[in-house]
C-alpha positions, 0 to 999 in steps of 0.5 A, a space after each residue: 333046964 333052959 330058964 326063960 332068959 337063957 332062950 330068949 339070947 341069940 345063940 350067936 353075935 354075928 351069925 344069923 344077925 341084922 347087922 348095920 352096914 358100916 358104910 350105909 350111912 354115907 351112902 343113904 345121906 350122900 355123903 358118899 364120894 364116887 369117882 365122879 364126884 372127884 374134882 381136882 384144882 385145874 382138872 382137865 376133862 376126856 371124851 371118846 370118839 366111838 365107831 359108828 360101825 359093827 366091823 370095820 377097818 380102820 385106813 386112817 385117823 386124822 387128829 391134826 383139827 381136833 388138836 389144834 382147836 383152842 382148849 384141846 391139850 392132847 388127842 390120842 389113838 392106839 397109836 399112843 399106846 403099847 401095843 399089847 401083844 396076843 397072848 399077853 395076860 394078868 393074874 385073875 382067879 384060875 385063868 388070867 385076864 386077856 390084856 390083848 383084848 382090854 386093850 382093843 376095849 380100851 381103844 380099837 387098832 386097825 379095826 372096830 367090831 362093835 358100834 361105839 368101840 372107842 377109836 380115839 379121845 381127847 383132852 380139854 380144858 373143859 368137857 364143851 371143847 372135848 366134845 366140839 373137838 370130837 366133831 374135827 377127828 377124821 376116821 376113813 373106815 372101810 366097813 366089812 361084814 358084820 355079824 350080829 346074832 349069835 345064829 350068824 357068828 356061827 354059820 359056816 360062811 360067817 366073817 371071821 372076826 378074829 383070825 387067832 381064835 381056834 376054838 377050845 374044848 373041842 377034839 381034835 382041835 380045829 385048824 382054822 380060826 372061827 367066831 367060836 371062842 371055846 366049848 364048854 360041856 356041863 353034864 351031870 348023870 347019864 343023859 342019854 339013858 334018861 332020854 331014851 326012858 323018857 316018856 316023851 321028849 321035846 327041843 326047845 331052842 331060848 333065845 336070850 336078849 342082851 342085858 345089863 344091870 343099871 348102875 348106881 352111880 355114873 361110870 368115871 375115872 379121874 387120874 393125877 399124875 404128880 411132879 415125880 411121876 406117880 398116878 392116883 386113879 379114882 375108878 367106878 371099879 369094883 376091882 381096884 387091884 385088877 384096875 392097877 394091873 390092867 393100868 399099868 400092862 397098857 400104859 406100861 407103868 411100873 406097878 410101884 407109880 401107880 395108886 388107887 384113890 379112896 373112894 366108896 367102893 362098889 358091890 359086884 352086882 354093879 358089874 364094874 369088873 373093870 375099867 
């Protein structure tokens, strides 16, 4: 027979427990240090020139006044990067991370397909000169056409955006590139069979805006390179370890020259998969 004691212990330490979160003091008195709250002895501050259109091919980027403004220290465009070739890849769960298209994210080459994809970006003594310097980069676009809704990217005649996708999934696979990356069919029981006893049945077409949760601190990277040539990375990512390998596959690092900075790390309903 229980005694009145033995009920009143829980059956478990950890299981069915309130437990404190060892972090959550620092984070609720501030004292918590994020990639933005990084400040380095003669630290140097980036901004991004961002494309004003949806699709759009890139002529010709023009840095020469950007780079010769007074403060500014480097200007760079895709150029400056290893050109990732398609097909290129990292470890991520079963199927692996498209390094091909991080790298058009990271910076766009020869087009843009979305308004504000990065075109190029400076580097300057201070975040006022960055910013001015932006205003002297010349960009010669020729605007193509755009797809913006879902209903558009699909209709026969849409504007191919990119001419290696053959969509997957589907038997016998297509021949010619379209807007249709892949086709996934999820299916439990027997659809059909349910239909046709159905008492009644309806279609019924939802139409989902784009959302995005609100971050809990701004969205920075702040990186040193010492004199041997090693990095340190302080990144908003709740990846640290995908962030090393996305780095290293652009930049062409060895994984060994690269490590990653302490800083309070993000739960993943901050929606910080990556850089």
């Amino acid at each position: 027979m229980e005694t009145e004691a033995e009920i009143a212990k829980p059956a478990h330490k950890v299981v069915g427990q309130r437990l404190a979160r060892i972090d959550a003091r620092e984070r609720v008195t501030g004292e918590a240090r994020y990639p933005a709250d990084v400040a380095l002895p003669g630290m140097v501050h980036a901004r991004h020139l961002r494309s004003p259109h949806a699709h759009a091919r890139i002529r010709r980027i023009d840095t020469s006044r950007a780079s010769a403004l007074r403060g500014v220290l480097a200007v760079v465009t895709a150029a400056d990067f290893v050109d990732v070739p398609l097909g290129a890849t990292i470890p991520m769960g079963e199927t692996g991370y498209d390094m091909w298209m991080v790298a058009q994210i990271n910076m766009a080459r020869h087009r843009v397909f979305w308004v504000g994809q990065p075109v190029a970006a400076v580097a300057a003594t201070d975040a006022h000169v960055a910013e001015a310097a932006l205003a002297l980069i010349e960009v010669d676009y020729e605007p193509l056409p755009a797809v913006l809704d879902i209903a558009a990217a699909i209709a026969p005649d849409a504007p191919v955006l990119h001419e290696h996708v053959l969509t997957k999934g589907v038997e016998p696979r297509p021949r010619t590139p379209s807007n249709v990356c892949s086709r996934t069919v999820i299916a439990r029981g027997d659809t059909q069979t349910a239909l046709a006893n159905a008492d009644a049945t309806a279609r019924v077409s939802v139409q989902v805006d784009t959302a995005h949760q609100g971050y809990l601190e701004p969205q920075a990277v702040v990186a040193e390179v010492d004199a041997n040539g090693f990095a340190t990375v302080w990144a908003s990512t709740q990846g640290q370890f995908t962030a090393e390998l996305m780095i290293a596959k652009m930049l062409d690092l060895p994984m060994s020259r690269l490590r990653r900075g302490a800083c309070a790390a993000v739960a993943p309903v901050s929606g910080r998969g990556r850089l």
